[in-house]
C-alpha positions as CSV (number, residue, x, y, z in Angstrom):
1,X,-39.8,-184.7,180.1
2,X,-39.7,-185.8,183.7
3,X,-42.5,-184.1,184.6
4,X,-44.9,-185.2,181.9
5,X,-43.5,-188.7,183.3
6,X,-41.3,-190.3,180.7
7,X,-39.2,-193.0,181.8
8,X,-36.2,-192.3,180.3
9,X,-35.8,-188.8,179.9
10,X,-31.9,-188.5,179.2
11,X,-32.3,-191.0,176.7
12,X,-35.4,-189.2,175.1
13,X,-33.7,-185.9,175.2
14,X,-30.5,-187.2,173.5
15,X,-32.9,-189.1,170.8
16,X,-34.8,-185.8,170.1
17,X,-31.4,-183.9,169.6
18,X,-31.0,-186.7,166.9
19,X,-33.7,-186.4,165.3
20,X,-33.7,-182.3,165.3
21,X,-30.1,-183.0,163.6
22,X,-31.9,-185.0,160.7
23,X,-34.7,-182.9,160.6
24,X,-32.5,-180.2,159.7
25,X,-30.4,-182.2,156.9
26,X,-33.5,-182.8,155.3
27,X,-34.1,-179.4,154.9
28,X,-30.7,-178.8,153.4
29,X,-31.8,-181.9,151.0
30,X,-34.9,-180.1,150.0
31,X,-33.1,-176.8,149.2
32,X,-32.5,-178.8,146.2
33,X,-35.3,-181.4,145.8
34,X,-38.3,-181.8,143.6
35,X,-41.7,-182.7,143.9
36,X,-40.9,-186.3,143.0
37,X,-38.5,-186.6,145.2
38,X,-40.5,-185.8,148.5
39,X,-42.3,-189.2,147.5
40,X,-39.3,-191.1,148.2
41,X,-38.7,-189.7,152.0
42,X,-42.0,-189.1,153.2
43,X,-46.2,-190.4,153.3
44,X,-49.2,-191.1,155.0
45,X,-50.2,-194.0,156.7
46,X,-52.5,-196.3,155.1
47,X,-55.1,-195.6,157.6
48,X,-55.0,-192.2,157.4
49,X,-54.8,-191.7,153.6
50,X,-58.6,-193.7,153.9
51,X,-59.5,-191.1,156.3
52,X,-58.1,-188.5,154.2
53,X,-59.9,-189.3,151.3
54,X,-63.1,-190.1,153.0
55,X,-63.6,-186.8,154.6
56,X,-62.7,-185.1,151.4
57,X,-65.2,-186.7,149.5
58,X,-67.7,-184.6,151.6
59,X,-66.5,-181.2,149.0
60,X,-65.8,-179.5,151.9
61,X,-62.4,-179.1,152.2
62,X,-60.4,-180.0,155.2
63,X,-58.9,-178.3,158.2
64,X,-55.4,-179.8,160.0
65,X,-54.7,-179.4,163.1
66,X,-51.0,-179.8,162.5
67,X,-48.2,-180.2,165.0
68,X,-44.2,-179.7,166.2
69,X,-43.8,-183.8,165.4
70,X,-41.1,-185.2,162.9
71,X,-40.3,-183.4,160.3
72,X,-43.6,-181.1,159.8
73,X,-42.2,-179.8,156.4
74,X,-41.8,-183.0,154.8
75,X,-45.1,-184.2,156.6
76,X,-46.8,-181.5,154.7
77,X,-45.3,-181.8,151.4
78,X,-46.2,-185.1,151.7
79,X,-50.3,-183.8,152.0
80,X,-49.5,-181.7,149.4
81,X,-49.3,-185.1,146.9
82,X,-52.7,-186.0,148.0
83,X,-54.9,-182.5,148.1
84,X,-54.6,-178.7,147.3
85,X,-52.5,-177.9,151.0
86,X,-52.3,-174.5,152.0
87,X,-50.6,-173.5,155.2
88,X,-51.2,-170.6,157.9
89,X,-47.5,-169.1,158.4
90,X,-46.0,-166.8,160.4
91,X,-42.7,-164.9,159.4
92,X,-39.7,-166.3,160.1
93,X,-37.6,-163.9,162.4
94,X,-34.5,-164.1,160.9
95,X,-34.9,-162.7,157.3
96,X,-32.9,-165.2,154.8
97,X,-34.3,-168.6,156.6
98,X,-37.9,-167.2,156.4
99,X,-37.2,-166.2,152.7
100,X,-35.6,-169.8,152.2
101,X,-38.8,-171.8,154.0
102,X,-41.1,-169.8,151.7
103,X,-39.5,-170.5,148.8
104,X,-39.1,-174.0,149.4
105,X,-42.7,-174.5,150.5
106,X,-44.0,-172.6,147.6
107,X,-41.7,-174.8,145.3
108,X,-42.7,-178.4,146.7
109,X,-46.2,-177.3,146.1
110,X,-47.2,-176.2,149.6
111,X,-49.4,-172.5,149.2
112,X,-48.9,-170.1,151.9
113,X,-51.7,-167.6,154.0
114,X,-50.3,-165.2,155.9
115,X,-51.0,-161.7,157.0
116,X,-54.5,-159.5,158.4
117,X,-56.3,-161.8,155.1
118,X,-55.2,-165.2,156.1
119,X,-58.2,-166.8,157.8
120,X,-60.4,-165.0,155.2
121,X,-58.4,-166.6,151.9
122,X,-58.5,-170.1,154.6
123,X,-61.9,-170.2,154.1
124,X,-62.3,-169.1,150.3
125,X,-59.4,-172.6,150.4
126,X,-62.0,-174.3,152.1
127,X,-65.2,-174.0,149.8
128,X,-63.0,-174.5,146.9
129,X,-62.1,-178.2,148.3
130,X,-58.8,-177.4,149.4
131,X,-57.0,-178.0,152.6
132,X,-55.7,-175.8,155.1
133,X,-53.3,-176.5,157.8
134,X,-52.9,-174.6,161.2
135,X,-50.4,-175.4,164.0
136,X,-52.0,-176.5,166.9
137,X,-49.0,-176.4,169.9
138,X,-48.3,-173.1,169.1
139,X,-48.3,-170.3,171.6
140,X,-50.8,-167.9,170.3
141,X,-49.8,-164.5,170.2
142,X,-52.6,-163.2,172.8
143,X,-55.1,-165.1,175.4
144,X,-58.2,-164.4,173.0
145,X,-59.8,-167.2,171.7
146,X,-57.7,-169.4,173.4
147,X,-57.4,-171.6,176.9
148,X,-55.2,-173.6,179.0
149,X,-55.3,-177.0,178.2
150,X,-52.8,-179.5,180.2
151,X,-50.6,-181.0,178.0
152,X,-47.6,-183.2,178.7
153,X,-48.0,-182.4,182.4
154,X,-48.8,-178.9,182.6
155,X,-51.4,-176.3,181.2
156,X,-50.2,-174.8,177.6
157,X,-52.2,-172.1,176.1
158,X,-53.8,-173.8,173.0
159,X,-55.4,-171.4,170.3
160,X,-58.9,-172.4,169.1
161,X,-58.4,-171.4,165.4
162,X,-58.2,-174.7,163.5
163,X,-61.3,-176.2,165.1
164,X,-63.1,-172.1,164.8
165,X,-62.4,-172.0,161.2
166,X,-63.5,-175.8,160.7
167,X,-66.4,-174.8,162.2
168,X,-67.1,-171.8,160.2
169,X,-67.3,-173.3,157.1
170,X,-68.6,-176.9,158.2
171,X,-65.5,-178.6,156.6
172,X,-64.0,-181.4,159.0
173,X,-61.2,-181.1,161.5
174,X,-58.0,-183.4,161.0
175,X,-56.2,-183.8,163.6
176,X,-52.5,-184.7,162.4
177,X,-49.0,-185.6,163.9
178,X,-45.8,-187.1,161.9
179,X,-42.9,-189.0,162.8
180,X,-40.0,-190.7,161.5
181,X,-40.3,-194.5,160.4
182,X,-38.0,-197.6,160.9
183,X,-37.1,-196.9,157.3
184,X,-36.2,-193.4,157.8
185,X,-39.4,-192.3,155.5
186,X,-41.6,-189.4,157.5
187,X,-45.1,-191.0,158.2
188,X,-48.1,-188.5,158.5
189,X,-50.6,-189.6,161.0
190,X,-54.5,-188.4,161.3
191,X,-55.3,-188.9,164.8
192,X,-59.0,-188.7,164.5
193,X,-61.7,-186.6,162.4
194,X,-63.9,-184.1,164.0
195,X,-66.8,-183.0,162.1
196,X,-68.8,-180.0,162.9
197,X,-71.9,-179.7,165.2
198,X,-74.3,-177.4,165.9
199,X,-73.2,-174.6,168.7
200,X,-70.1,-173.7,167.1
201,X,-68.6,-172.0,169.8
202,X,-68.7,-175.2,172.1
203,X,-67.9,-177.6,169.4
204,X,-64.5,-175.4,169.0
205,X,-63.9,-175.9,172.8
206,X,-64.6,-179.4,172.8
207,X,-62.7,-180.3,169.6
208,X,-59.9,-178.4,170.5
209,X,-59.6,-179.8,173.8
210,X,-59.7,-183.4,172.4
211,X,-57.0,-182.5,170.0
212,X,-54.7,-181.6,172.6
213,X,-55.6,-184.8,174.5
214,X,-54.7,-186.7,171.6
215,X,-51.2,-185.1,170.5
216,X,-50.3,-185.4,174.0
217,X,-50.3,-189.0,173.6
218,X,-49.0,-189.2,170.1
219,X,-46.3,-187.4,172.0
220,X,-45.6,-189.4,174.7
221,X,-45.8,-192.6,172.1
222,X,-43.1,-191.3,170.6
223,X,-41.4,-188.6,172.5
224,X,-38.4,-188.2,170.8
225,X,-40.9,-187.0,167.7
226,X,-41.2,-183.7,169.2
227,X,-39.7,-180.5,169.1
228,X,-38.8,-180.4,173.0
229,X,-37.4,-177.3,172.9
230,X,-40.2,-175.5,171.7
231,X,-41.4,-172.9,174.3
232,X,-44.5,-174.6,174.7
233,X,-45.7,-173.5,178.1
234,X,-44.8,-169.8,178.5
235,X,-47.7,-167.3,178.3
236,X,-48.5,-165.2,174.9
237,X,-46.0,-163.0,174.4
238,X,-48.7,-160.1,173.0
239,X,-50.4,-159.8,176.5
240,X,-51.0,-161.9,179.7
């Protein structure tokens, strides 16, 4: 936090910790929650539900480029209520709490790709209209297809996928942070829209790299949005 140049960094830190502590009771709360219910904690801006709606008119499906800010679970349940959301996932190293996230998702009417198929099933999503969601300040798990980007004061290795498979299929990139309102509510954010040029390879680059750009001030808007103690700037832990 200092050196991304926040004034208050203590204050921030202890803020974040806060709002890790909700973020975590809400996911206790949704053990047991319905569908209906998510409408009651979390939503999209005004704004961006125009967006939203606008780009999807185009019947080509959407791409997010999703992020560590508020409550990401609720943020996507919440896009879930608005269009067919499917989610590139990882497992979960610790065995019951990625059986518990999966179920949850699955049950709050969030669909899951994961495994060698995923992008391939992402873009059979796509031409059916749906919408697919990839993390964007993730470490990837090796350099390929991926660059350093400086983000929040220092270069972060930033995976091209979200703007690659936008790109593949011509459907337009969302670029999409949360946070938590002065009501408590989650609010999901689009950022900006990004639809696909010619050159694909260079529109990936240049999308991505405005992505970053612009959850790095999202970030530093609201700081205490973001999951700080995500490892965001080590190197991939799959190769150099």
């Amino acid at each position: 936090m200092r050196r991304a140049g926040l004034a208050d960094p203590a204050g921030t830190a202890s803020r974040m910790y806060g709002s890790l502590g909700a973020l975590v009771s809400e996911l206790l709360w949704l053990a047991a929650a319905g569908p209906e219910d998510v409408a009651t904690v979390a939503t999209l801006d005004p704004s961006s539900t125009e967006l939203l709606d606008e780009a999807l008119r185009a019947g080509r499906g959407a791409v997010l480029a999703a992020s560590h800010t508020g409550n990401w679970e609720l943020a996507a349940m919440a896009m879930a209520r608005r269009a067919r959301l499917s989610v590139l996932v990882k497992p979960v190293s610790l065995g019951v709490l990625d059986r518990f996230m999966k179920d949850m998702r699955k049950r709050l009417g969030v669909g899951l790709l994961e495994g060698s198929g995923a992008l391939l099933d992402a873009r059979g999503e796509l031409r059916r209209g749906g919408v697919v969601a990839l993390l964007l300040d993730q470490v990837p798990p090796t350099a390929e297809h991926a660059e350093w980007l400086p983000f929040l004061g220092a270069d972060a290795l930033t995976h091209r996928a979200a703007a690659a498979l936008a790109a593949s299929v011509g459907a337009p990139l969302l670029v999409t942070a949360s946070r938590r309102g002065e009501d408590g509510r989650q609010v999901l954010h689009v950022l900006s829209v990004k639809w696909p040029t010619e050159g694909g390879a260079g529109w990936a680059r240049r999308a991505t790299r405005e992505a970053t750009e612009e959850l790095d001030a999202f970030v530093r808007q609201y700081p205490d949005q973001w999951l700080w103690m995500h490892r965001r700037w080590r190197g991939p832990l799959g190769g150099a």
